[in-house]
TORNU-240143 format. One record per atom (N, C-alpha, C): residue in three letters; x, y, z. Coordinates in steps of 0.001 Angstrom, whole numbers, plus 500000, padded with zeros to 6 digits. Layout:
! residues N
ALAXYZ...
***
This chain:
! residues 86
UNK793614476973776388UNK794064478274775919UNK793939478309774404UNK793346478991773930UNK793423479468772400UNK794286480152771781UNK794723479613770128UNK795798480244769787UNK796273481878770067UNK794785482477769988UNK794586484300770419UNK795220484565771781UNK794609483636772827UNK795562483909774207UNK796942483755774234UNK797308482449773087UNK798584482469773559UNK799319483670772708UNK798919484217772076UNK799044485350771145UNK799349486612771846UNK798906486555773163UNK798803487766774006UNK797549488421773943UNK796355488107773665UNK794589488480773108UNK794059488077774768UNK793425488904775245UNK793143487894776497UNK791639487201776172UNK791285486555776950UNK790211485796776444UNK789050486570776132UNK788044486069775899UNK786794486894775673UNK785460486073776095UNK783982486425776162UNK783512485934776780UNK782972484838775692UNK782878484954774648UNK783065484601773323UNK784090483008773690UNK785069483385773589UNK786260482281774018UNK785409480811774786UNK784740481495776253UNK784331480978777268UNK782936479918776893UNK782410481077776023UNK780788479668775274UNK781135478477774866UNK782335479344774057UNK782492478246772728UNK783281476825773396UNK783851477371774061UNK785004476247775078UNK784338475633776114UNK783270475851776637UNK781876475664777434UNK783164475778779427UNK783372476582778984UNK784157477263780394UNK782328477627781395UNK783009477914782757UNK782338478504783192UNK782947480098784027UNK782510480150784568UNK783183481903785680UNK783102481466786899UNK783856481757787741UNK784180481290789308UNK783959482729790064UNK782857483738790955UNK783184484876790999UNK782864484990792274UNK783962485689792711UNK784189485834794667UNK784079487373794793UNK783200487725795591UNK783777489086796179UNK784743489427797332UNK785698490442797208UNK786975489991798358UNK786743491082799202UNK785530491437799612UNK785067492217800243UNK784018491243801597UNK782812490605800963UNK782464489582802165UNK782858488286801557UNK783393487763801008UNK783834486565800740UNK782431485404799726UNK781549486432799347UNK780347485406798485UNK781281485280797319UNK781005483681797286UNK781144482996796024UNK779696482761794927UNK779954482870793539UNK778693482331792912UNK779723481884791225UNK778389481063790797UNK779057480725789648UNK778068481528788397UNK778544481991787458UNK778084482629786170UNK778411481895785226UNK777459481934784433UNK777181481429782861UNK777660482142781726UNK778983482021781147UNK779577483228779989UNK778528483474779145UNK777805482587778301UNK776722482771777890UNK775906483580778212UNK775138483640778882UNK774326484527780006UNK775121486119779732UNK776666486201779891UNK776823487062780091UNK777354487708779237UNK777431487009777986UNK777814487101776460UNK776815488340776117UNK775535487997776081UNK774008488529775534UNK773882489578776173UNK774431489636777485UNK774387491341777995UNK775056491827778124UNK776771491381777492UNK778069492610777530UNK778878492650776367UNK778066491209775562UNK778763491133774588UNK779698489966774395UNK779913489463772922UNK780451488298773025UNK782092488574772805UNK782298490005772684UNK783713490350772820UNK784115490394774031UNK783225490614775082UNK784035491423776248UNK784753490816776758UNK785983490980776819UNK787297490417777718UNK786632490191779214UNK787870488951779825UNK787387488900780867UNK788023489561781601UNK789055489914781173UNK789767491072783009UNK788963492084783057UNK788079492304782082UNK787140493935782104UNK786604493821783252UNK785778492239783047UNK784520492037783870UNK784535492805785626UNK786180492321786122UNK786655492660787304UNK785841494164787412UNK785793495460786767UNK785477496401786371UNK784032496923786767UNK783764495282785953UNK782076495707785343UNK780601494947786348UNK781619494214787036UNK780894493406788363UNK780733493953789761UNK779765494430790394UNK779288494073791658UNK778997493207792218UNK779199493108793910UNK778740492271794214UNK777729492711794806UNK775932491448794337UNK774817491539794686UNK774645491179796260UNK775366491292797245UNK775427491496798487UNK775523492119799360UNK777074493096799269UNK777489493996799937UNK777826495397798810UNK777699495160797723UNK777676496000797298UNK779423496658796321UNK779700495799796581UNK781744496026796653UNK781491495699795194UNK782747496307794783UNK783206496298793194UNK784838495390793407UNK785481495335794576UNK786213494177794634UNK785703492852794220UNK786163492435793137UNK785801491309792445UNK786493490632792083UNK786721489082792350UNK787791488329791832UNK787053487108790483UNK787749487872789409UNK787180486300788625UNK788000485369788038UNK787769483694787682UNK788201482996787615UNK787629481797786455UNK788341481565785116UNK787936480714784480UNK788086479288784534UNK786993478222784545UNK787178477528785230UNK786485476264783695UNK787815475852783649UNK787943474767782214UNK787446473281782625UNK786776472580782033UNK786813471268782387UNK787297470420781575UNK787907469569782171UNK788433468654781483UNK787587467462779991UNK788162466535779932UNK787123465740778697UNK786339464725780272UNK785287464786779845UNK784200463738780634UNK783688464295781806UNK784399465798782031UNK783901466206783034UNK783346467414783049UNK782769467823783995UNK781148468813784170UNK781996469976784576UNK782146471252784064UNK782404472245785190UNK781572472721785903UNK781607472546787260UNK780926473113788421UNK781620474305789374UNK781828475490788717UNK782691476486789118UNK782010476928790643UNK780445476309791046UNK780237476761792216UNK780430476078793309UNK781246474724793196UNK781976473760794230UNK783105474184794073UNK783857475039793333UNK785130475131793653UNK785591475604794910
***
């Protein structure tokens, strides 16, 4: 958590590069899981964009649903985040 979150700032996608986070993203409509790259998604929404927006700003490339659950997914020291085994 960064001093800004604990500040009450919610994160940003910005936050997520720099911290080398990844995105955990389920649709709660058919249940697809996939993992996203903040990076990736920095360059096309911006390195401000909050992440509760995203909920908003995501479809799912399946069924089509805007029910979207997302999830930041931190790794520890020595370890890899693999947000698409979660």
């Amino acid at each position: 958590m960064t001093d800004d979150e604990a500040k009450g700032r919610p994160a940003v996608l910005g936050d997520l590069v720099r911290d080398r986070a990844g995105l955990a993203i389920a649709c709660e409509a058919c249940s697809r899981h996939v993992a996203l790259d903040p990076a990736t998604l920095a360059k096309r929404l911006g390195y401000d964009c909050s992440v509760p927006s995203l909920r908003a700003r995501l479809l799912c490339s399946r069924c089509g649903s805007r029910s979207i659950d997302v999830q930041v997914r931190y790794a520890g020291p020595g370890v890899i985040s693999r947000a698409d085994q979660a």
